[in-house]
C-alpha positions as CSV (number, residue, x, y, z in Angstrom):
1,X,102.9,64.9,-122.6
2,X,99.9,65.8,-124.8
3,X,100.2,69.2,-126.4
4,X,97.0,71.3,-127.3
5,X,98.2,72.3,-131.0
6,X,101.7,71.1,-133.0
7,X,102.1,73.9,-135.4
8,X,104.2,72.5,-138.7
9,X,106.2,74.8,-140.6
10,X,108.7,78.2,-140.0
11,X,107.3,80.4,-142.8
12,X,105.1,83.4,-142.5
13,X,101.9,81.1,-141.6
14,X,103.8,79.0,-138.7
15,X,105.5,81.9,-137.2
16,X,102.2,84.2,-137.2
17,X,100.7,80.8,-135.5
18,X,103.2,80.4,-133.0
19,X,103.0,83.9,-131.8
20,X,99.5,83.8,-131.6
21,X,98.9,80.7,-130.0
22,X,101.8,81.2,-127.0
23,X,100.2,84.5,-126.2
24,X,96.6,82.5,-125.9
25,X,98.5,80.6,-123.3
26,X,98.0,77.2,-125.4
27,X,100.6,74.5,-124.5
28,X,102.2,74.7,-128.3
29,X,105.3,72.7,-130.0
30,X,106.4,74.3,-133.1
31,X,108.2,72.3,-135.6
32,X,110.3,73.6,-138.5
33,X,113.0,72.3,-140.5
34,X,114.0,75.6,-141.7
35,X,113.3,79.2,-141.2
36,X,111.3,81.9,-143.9
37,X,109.6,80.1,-146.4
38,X,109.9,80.5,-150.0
39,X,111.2,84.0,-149.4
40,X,114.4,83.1,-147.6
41,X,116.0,83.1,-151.3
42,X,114.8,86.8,-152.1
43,X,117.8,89.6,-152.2
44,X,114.6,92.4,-151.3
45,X,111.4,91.7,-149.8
46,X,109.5,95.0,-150.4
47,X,105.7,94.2,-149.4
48,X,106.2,92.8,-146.4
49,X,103.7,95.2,-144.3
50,X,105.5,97.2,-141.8
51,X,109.2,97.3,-143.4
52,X,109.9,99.4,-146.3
53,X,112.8,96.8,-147.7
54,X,114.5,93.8,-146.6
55,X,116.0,90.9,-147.3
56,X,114.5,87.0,-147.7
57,X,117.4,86.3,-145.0
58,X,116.7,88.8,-142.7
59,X,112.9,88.4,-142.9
60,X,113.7,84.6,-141.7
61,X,116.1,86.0,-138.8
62,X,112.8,88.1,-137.6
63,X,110.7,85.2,-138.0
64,X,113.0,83.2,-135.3
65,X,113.6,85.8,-133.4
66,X,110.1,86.7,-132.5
67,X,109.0,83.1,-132.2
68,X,111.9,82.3,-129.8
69,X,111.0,85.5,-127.7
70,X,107.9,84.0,-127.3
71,X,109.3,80.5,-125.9
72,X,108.1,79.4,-122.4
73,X,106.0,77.7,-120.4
74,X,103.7,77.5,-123.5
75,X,105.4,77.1,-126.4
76,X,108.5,75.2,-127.2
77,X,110.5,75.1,-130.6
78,X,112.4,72.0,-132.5
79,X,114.4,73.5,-135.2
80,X,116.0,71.4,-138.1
81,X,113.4,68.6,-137.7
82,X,111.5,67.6,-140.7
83,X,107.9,65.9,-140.2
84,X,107.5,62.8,-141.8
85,X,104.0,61.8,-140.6
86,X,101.2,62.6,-138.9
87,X,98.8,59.6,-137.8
88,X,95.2,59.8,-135.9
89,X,95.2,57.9,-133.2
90,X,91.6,56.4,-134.0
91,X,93.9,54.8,-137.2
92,X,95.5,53.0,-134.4
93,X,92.8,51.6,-132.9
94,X,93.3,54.0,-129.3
95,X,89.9,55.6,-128.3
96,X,89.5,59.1,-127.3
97,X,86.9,60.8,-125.0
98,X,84.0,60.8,-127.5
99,X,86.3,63.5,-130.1
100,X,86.6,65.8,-127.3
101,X,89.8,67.8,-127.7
102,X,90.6,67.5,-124.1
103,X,92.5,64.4,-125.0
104,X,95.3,63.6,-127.5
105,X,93.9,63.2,-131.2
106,X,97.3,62.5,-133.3
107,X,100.9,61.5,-133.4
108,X,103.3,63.5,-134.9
109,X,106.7,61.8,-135.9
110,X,109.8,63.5,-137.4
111,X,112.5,62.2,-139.4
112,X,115.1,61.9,-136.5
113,X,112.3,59.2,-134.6
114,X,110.3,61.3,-132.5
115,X,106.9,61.4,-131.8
116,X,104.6,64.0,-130.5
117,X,100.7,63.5,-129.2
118,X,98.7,66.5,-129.8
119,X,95.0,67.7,-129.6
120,X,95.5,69.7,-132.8
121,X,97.1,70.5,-135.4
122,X,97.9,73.7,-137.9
123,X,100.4,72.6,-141.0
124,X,102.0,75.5,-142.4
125,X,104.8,73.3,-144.5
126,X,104.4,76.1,-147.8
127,X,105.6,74.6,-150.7
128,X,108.4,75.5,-153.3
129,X,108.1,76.8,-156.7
130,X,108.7,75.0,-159.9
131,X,111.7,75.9,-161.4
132,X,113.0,77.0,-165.1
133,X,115.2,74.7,-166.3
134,X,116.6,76.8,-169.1
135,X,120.4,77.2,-169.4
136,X,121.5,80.1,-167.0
137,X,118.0,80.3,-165.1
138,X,119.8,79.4,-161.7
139,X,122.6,81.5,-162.5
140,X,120.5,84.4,-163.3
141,X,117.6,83.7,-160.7
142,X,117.2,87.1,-158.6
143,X,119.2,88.9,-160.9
144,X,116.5,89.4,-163.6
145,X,114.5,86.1,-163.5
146,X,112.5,86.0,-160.5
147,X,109.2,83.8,-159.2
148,X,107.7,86.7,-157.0
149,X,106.0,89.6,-159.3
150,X,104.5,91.0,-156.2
151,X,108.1,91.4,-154.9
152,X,110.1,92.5,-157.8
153,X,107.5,93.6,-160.7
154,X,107.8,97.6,-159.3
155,X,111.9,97.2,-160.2
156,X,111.2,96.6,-164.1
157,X,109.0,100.0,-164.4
158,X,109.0,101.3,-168.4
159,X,110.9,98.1,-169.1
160,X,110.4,95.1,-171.3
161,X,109.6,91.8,-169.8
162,X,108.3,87.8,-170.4
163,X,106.1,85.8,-168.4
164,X,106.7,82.0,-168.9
165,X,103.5,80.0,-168.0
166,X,100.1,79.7,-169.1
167,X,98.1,79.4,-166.2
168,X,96.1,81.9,-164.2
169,X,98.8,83.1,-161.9
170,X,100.8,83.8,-165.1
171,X,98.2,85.5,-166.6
172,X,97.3,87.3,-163.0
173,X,101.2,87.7,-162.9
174,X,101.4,90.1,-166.7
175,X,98.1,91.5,-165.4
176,X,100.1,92.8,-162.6
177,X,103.2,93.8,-165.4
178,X,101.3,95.4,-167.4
179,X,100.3,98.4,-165.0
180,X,103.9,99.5,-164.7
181,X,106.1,97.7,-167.7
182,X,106.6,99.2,-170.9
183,X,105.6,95.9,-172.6
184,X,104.7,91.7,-171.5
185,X,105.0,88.7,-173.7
186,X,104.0,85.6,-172.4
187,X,105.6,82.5,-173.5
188,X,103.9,79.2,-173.1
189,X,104.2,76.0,-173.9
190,X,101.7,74.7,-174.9
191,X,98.6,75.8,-177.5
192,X,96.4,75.9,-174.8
193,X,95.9,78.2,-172.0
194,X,95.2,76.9,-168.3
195,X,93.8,80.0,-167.0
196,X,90.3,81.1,-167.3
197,X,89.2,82.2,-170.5
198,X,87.9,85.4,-169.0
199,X,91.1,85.9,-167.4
200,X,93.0,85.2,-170.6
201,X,90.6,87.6,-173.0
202,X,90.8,90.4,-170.6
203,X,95.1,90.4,-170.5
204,X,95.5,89.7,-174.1
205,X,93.1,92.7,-174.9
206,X,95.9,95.4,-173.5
207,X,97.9,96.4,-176.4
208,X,101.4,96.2,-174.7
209,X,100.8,92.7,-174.0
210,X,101.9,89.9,-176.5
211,X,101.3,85.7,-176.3
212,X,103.3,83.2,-178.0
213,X,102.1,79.6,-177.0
214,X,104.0,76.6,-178.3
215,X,107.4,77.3,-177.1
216,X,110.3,75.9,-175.4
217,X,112.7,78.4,-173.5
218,X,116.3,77.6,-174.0
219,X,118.4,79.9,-172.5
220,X,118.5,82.6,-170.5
221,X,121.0,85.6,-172.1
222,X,122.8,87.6,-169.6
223,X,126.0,88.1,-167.6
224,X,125.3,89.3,-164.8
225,X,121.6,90.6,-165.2
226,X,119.1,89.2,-167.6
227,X,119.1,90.8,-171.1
228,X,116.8,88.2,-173.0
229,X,116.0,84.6,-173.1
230,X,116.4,82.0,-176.4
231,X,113.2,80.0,-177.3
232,X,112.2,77.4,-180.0
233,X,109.1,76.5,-181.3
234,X,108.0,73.3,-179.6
235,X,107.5,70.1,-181.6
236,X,104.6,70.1,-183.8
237,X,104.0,74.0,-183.0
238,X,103.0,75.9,-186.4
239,X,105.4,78.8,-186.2
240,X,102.7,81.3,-186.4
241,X,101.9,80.4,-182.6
242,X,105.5,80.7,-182.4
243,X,106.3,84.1,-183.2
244,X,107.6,83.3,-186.4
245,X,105.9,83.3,-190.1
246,X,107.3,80.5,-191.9
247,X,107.2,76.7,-190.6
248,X,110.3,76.0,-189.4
249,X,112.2,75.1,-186.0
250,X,114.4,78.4,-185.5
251,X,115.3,79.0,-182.4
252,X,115.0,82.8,-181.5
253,X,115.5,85.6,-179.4
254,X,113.2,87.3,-177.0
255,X,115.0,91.2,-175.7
256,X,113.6,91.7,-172.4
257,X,115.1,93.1,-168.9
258,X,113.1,90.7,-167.0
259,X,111.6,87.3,-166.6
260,X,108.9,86.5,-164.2
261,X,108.4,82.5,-163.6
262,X,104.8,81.1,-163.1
263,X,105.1,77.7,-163.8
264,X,103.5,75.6,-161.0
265,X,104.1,75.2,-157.1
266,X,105.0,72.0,-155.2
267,X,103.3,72.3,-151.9
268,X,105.1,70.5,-149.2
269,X,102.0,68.0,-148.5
270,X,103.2,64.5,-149.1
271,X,103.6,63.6,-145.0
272,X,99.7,64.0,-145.0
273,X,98.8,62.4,-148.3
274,X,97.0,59.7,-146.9
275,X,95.6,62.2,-144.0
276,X,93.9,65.0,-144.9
277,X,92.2,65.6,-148.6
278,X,94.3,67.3,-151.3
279,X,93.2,68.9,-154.4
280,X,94.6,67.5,-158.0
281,X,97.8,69.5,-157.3
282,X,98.6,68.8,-154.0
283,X,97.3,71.2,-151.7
284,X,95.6,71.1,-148.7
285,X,91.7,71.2,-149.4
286,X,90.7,74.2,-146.9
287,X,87.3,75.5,-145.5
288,X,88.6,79.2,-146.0
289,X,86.5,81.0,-143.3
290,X,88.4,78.9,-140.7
291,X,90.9,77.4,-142.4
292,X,89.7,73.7,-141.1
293,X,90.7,70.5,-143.1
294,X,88.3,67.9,-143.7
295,X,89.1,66.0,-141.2
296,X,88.8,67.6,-137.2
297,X,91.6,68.6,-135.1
298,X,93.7,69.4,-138.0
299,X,94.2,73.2,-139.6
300,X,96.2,74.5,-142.8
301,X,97.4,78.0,-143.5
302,X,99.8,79.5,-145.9
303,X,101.0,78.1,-149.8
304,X,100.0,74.6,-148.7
305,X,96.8,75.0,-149.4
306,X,94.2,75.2,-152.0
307,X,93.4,79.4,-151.2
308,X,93.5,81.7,-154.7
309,X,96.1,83.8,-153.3
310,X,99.5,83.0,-152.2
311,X,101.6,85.9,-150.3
312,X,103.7,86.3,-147.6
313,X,101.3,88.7,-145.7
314,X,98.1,86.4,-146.9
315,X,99.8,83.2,-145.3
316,X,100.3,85.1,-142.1
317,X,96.8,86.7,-141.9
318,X,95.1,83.0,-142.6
319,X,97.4,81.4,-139.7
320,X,96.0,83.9,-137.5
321,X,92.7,83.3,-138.6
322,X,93.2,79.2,-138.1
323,X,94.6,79.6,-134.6
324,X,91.4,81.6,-133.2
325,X,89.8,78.8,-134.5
326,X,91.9,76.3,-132.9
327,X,91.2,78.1,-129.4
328,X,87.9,77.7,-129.8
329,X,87.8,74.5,-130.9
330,X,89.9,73.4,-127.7
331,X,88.0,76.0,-125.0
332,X,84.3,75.9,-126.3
333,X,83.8,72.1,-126.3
């Protein structure tokens, strides 16, 4: 059987998509190896439009359950499968009916051996955050030290905080601090900013805000919430970028209620490395008033891709926008 759209991924962008394209009566197949996205791991989700609080967990749950109420003639589900390629059948030297989408356009094979035909395609496979690897930063993670300031910047209102990064969502992240949070340092490790310079004069010039570049975080202090962290000058850092006065390699101690983690993203893009165009990071290269890939039949939506903005509510409102694309792609031809 040929399907008219394979939609990859169970976050906010794949369930959105799913909805969507059962109740447009396309014959779907949803793949996901797990449910929620990067916000399963959240204790409180509290932007998700529509609920005033809930948890990464339960936001999953609704994500399932709605897709699943939605299973039928039209749309079928394969949970806890992985994708591990996706091949266009012209690669294989099979024809199709002059790139009309009224005939199968790719295969689609998971880990466990199966393969899927399909007209089109929407990947919504998100990606995962880069991690802290400081002493205590899993132990503490959601309990002070957090990747989401969107989520959990609100909770730290009059309070001190750090921002470890030095790109622009760390910068866009203390920007966001700084409305609420009695003060923001931001700890980097390097002596150069990779944010815009714009973007880096503007946030420096608040007075509660504070930059020490050239650092290496050590620690994480806290029992059972974060009360600081322990950094060190990195190696051939002059202590002034430091924090410090003197040259010297001291480590030292940062007092803050709060840690917010900008440090990169891994998008979940290697299965289509050799498919679609990625930028220098890994994400999915994006036309974003449809949502289109380079390369026709195939869609992205959500953290794989290359869009500024990365939210839960973002990713679902872009897969939305990608499958009324897809329908006309597949009913105007």
């Amino acid at each position: 059987m040929t399907y008219d759209l394979i939609i990859i991924g169970g976050g906010p962008a794949g369930a959105a998509a799913a909805v969507y394209a059962a109740r447009k009566r396309l014959r779907t197949l949803f793949i996901t190896a797990e449910w929620g996205g990067q916000s399963v791991v959240s204790e409180q989700i509290y932007n998700w439009i529509g609920t005033t609080s809930l948890s990464g967990n339960e936001l999953a749950e609704n994500f399932k359950k709605h897709v699943l109420a939605n299973v039928g003639k039209s749309l079928e589900v394969k949970e806890g499968e992985k994708v591990v390629s996706i091949t266009s059948i012209a690669d294989v030297g099979l024809t199709q009916n002059s790139g009309s989408p009224t005939s199968a356009s790719f295969f689609v094979e998971t880990e466990i051996g199966e393969e899927f035909e399909t007209k089109t395609i929407l990947i919504a496979s998100g990606s995962g955050r880069r991690k802290l690897t400081a002493k205590n930063a899993d132990k503490l993670e959601h309990h002070g030290l957090t990747y989401c300031a969107s989520c959990d910047g609100p909770l730290f209102e009059n309070m001190d905080v750090a921002v470890v990064g030095g790109g622009n969502a760390a910068f866009e992240t203390a920007a966001q601090l700084l409305a609420y949070c009695k003060s923001v340092t931001l700890l980097h490790r390097s002596d150069t900013f990779r944010a815009d310079a714009i973007t880096v004069e503007k946030v420096l010039q608040n007075p509660k805000m504070k930059a020490i570049k050239n650092v290496e975080i050590l620690e994480i202090k806290g029992d059972k919430f974060v009360e600081g962290l322990i950094y060190k000058p990195a190696r051939n850092a002059s202590h002034s970028d430091a924090g410090g006065d003197n040259a010297t390699s001291e480590q030292k101690e940062l007092k803050v209620a709060g840690i917010f983690v900008e440090v990169g993203q891994i998008p979940n893009t290697d299965f289509v490395k050799n498919l679609v165009p990625l930028d220098k990071i890994g994400r999915i290269k994006i036309d974003a008033k449809s949502q289109k890939t380079e390369v026709p039949g195939i869609w992205a939506a959500g953290d794989c891709t290359n869009v500024l903005y990365h939210q839960n509510n973002i990713a679902a409102g872009d897969a939305v926008r990608a499958l009324e694309d897809i329908y006309l792609y597949l009913n105007t031809k």
